[in-house]
N, C-alpha and C positions, 0 to 999 in steps of 0.2 A: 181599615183592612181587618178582615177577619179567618183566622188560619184556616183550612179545611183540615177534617179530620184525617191523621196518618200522614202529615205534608212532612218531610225531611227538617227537621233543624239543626243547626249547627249547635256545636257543643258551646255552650257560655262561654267559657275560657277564650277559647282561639278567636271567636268574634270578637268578647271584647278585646285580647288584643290585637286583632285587626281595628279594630275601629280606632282604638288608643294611636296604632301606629300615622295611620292616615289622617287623625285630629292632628295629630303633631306634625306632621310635616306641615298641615294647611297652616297651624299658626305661628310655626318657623317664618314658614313666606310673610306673615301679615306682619311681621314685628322685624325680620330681617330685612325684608324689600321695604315696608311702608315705615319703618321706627327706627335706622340707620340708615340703609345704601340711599332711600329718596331723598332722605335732610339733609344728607351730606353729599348730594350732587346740587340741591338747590343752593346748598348754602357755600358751592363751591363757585354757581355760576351767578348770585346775585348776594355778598356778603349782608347789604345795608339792609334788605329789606327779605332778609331770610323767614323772620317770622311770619311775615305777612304771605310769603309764597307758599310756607309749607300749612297755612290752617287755608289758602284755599286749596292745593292740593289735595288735601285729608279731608275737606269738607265737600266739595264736588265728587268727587271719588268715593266719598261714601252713602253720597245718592245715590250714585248708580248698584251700589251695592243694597241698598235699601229698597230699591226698586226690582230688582232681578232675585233677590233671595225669597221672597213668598209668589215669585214668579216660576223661580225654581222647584218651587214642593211644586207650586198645583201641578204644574207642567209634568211631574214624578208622579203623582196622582193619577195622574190622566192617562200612563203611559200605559194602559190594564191589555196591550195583545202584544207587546215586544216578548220573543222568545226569549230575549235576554233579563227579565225580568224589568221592573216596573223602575228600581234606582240605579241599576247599574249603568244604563245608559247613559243617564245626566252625569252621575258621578265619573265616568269616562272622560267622557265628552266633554264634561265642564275643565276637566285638569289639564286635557289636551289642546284649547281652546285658548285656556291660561297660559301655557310654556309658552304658544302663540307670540299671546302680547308680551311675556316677558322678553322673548325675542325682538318686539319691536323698540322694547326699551332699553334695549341695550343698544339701540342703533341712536338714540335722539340725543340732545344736545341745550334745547332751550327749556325754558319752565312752559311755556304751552305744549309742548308735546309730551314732556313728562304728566302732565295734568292728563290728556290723552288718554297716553298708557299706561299709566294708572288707573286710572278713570273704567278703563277696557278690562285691565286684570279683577279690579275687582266686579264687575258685572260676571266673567267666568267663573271667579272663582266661588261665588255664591252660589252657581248653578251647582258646582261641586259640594259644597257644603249645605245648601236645601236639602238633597237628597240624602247625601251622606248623615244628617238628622235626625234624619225619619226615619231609621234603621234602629232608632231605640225605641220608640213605640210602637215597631212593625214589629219587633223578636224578642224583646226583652220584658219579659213578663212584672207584672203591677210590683209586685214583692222583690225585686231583684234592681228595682231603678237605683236604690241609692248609692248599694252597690257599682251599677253600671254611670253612674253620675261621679262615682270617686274617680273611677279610672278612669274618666272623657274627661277628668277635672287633672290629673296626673299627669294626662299625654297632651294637655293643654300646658299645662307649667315646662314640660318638658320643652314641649316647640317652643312656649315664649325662648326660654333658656339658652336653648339650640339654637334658635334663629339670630337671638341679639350678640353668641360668641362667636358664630360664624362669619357674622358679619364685618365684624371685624378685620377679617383677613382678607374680608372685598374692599375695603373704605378708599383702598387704592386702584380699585380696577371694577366699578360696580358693573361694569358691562357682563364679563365674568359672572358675578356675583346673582347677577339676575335669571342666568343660565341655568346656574347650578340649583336655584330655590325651586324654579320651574320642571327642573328634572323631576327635584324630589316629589313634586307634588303629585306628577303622572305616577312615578314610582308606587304612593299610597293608593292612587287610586287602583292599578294593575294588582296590589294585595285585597284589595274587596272582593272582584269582581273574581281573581282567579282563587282566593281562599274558601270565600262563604257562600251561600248561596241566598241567593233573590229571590224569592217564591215567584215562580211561572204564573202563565195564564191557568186557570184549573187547581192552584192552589190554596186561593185567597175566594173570598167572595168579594162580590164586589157592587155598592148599592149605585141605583140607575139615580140617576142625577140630573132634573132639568138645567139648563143654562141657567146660570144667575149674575147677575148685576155685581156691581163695584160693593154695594152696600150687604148684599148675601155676600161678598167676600170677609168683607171686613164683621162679618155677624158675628164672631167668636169673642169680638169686644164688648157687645151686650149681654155675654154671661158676665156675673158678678166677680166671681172667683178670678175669671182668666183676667178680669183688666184690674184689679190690686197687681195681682203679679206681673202683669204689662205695664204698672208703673212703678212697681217698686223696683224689677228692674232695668228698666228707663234710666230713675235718675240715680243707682249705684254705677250704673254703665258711664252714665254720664260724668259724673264725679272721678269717676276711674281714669278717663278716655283725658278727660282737660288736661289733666297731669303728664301722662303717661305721653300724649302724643309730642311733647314740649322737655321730656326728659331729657334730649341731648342739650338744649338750652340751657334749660336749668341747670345743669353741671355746670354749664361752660358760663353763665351772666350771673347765674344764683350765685353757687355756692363758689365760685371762682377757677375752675378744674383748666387748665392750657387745652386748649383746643384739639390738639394732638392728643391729649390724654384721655380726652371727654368720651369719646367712643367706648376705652378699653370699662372707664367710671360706669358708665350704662350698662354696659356687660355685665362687672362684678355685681354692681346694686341689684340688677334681674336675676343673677346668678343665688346672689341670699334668699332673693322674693321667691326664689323657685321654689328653693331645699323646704324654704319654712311652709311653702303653699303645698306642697307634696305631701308633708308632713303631717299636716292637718287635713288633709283632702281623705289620706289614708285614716285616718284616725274617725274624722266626723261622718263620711257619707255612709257607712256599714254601722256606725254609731246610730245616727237616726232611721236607720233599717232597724236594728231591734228595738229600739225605744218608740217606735213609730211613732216621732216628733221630730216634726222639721219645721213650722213655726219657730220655735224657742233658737235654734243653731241659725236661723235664718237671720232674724232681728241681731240676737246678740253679736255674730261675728259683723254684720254691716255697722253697728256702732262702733266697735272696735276697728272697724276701716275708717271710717269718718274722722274719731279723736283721732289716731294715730299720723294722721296728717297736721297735726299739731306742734309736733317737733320741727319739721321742718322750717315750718313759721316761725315759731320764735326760737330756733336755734340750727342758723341757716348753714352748715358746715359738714363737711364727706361722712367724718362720726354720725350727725343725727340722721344723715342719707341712708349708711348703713344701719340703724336700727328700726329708723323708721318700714327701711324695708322688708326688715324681717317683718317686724308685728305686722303690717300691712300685707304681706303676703301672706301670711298664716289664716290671718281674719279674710282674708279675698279668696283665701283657698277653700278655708270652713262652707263658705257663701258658696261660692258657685258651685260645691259640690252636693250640696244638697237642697239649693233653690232648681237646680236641672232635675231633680227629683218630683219637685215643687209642681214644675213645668206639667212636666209627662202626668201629672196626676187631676192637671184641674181643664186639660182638654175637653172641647165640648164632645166632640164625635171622633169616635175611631178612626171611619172612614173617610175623613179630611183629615189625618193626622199629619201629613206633610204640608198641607196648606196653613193649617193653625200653628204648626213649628214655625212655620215661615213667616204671619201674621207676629206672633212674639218674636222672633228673630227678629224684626223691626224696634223692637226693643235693644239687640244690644248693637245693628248698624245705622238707625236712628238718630241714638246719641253722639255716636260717630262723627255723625254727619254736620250736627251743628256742634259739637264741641270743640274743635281746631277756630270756627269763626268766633264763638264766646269766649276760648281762652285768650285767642289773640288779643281781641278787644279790650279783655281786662289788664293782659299783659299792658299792653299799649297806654291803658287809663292810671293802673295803679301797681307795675310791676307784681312780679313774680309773689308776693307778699300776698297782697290782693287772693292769686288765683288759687294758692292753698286755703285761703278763708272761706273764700266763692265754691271749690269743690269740696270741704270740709261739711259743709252748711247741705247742699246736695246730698253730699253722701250721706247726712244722716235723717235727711226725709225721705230717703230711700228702703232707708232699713228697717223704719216699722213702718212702711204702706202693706206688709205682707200679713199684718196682724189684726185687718177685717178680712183677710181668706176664711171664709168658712165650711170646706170640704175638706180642709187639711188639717191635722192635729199639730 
C-alpha cells in the first residue's frame, strides 16, 4: 500500500499506543488461555498423561493458527472497497469471532473438545492479529520501525505478564477465565478501529493483481533476505516455544514446586522475564534506530538467549528459574525488538505487506505448531534435562542465521 498524497495520519504516539494496547491484550489471551487455564484443565481431567495432551493441544491448535494468519493478511489485503477501511474489518471481526469460541470453551469438559476450541480460537484469533500487523508497515514510516518494534515488544511483555497473573485467579474457575481473556481482546480491537484510522478506499493506491497460485504465495521466500530471517526466526521461536509451553511442568517435575504452587511459580518467573524484557526492549530498539544496526543486537542477544538456558540444566532449582529468567528475557526482549525492525525492512513489496507479514508470521506460529510434539517427545525419551539442551542447541542456530541478511546493517 502506498499513502496518497494529503491522506489523514494519526499522530505516532496514540497509534503506537493503540497498537501496544491491543498487542497486549492478544498475548494475555495466548499465554493466559493457551500457557495456564488450558494445562491446568487438561491436567485436571487427565493427570497421567497431561503431557502428552497438552503438546497435542498446542500442536493441532497451532496449525490452524498457521494456516489462517497469512490467510488473514491476504484476506486484509484484498479488502481495497470496505468503507471501513482495509484491516479494521478482520481485526473486528477476528476478536469477535474469538470471544465466540472462548465462549464455547468455557462450556466443554473433555480434552477433544478442548483441542476444538482451542483449535477454533486460535484460527480467529490470527485473523485479528494478520491484520492488526500490517498496521506497521501500512503507517509507520522506514526510520520509526524500531522505535515502533520496541513498543509492540513492550506491550508484548506486558500481555505475556498480564496474561500468566491473571490467570491465576481463574486456575479455579477457567470457565470464568476464558470470558474474561475474550472480552479483553474485543476491547483492543474496539480501540483500533474507534481511535485510528484505516485509510479508505481513495486513500491508498492500490496495484491490480492477477490471481496467483499457492507458489506466487509463498514467493517472498525466494528473496534471499526475507528467508535468513524466516529462519532465523523459526528456530529462536522455536527454542523459545519447547520450553515455554511445558513451563507449568517444569516447575511442577523439574524443579519440584507442589502443584498448588506451580501456577503462582509461572507467574513470578514471567513476572521477572517481563521487567527484564521491557527493559531492554526500551533501551535496544530506539538504540538500533540510531546506530542503524540491527544485525549485531539481533545475533548477540539470541546467543545470550540460547546460553542462558544453561543454568537451568545444570542447576535445576526455583534460584536458577529466577535468574535464568531474568537474562533470558532481557536477551528475548533485545531480539524481538529489533528483529520486528528486521522484518518490516527486508519485505519484498509494499503492496503484499499483509500477505508477506503473514508468510513470516509462519515463522513464529510454525514453530508452535510442532514444538509441544518435539518437546513432549524429548520429555518422554530424556526428561526435562534433555529439552533445555535440545532448545539451548536451537536457539543458538537461530541467532546467527540473520548474519547472511544483506539489506540490513
Amino acid at each position: 500500500m502506498v499513502p496518497a498524497t494529503g491522506v489523514r495520519r494519526d499522530g505516532m504516539p496514540k497509534l503506537l499506543t493503540v497498537l501496544g494496547a491491543s498487542n497486549a491484550v492478544m498475548y494475555a489471551l495466548y499465554m493466559g488461555v493457551g500457557g495456564l487455564l488450558v494445562q491446568t484443565q487438561i491436567a485436571d481431567i487427565d493427570p497421567a498423561n497431561k503431557v502428552a495432551n497438552v503438546g497435542l493441544v498446542a500442536g493441532v491448535s497451532a496449525v490452524f493458527a498457521t494456516v489462517f494468519n497469512p490467510i488473514g493478511g491476504t484476506l486484509s489485503d484484498r479488502t481495497t472497497r470496505s468503507r471501513w477501511g482495509r484491516r479494521n474489518p478482520w481485526i473486528l471481526g477476528g476478536a469477535i469471532a474469538a470471544l465466540a469460541t472462548m465462549l464455547l470453551m468455557s462450556q466443554v469438559s473433555t480434552v477433544p473438545m478442548i483441542l476444538l476450541g482451542w483449535s477454533l480460537a486460535q484460527a480467529m484469533m490470527n485473523l485479528y492479529q494478520a491484520a492488526l500487523t500490517a498496521i506497521i508497515p501500512d503507517r509507520v514510516p522506514e526510520q520509526r520501525r524500531g522505535t515502533a518494534s520496541a513498543v509492540l515488544g513492550v506491550a508484548t511483555s506486558v500481555g505475556i505478564v498480564f496474561g500468566t497473573q491473571v490467570a491465576v485467579f481463574f486456575v479455579g474457575d477457567v470457565s470464568l477465565g476464558y470470558l474474561v481473556y475474550g472480552s479483553a481482546v474485543v476491547l483492543g480491537a474496539l480501540l483500533v478501529v474507534s481511535l485510528t484510522h484505516d485509510p479508505r478506499p481513495g486513500e491508498y493506491e492500490v496495484a491490480v493483481k492477477p490471481k496467483r497460485s499457492i507458489a506466487d504465495f509463498l514467493s517472498a521466500l525466494g528473496h534471499r533476505d526475507f528467508l535468513w530471517v524466516f529462519i532465523g526466526r523459526s528456530l529462536m521461536v522455536l527454542g523459545y516455544f519447547m520450553v515455554l509451553m511445558f513451563m507449568l511442568f517444569i516447575f511442577q517435575d523439574h524443579i519440584g514446586i507442589p502443584k498448588d504452587e506451580a501456577p503462582q511459580a509461572v507467574a513470578t518467573a514471567t513476572l521477572v522475564s517481563t521487567v527484564c524484557a521491557v527493559l531492554a526492549t526500551v533501551v535496544c530498539g530506539p538504540l538500533s534506530d540510531r546506530l542503524d544496526r540491527r544485525k549485531l543486537f539481533v545475533t548477540v542477544a539470541g546467543v545470550v538467549t540460547a546460553v542462558s538456558m544453561a543454568l537451568p540444566l545444570l542447576w535445576p532449582s526455583w534460584t536458577s528459574m529466577l535468574i535464568y529468567s531474568a537474562i533470558h528475557g532481557a536477551a528475548f526482549g533485545a531480539y524481538g525488538a529489533v528483529d520486528i525492525a528486521i522484518v518490516t525492512l527486508v519485505l519484498p513489496s509494499k503492496d503484499d505487506a499483509a500477505r508477506d507479514m503473514g508468510i513470516l508470521n509462519i515463522a513464529n506460529v510454525g514453530p508452535q505448531m510442532i514444538a509441544p510434539f518435539i518437546a513432549s517427545a524429548i520429555i518422554g525419551l530424556g526428561g526435562y534435562a534433555s529439552l533445555w539442551l535440545v532448545a539451548m542447541v536451537i536457539s543458538l542456530i537461530g541467532a546467527v542465521a540473520v548474519l547472511p541478511v544483506k539489506g540490513v546493517r
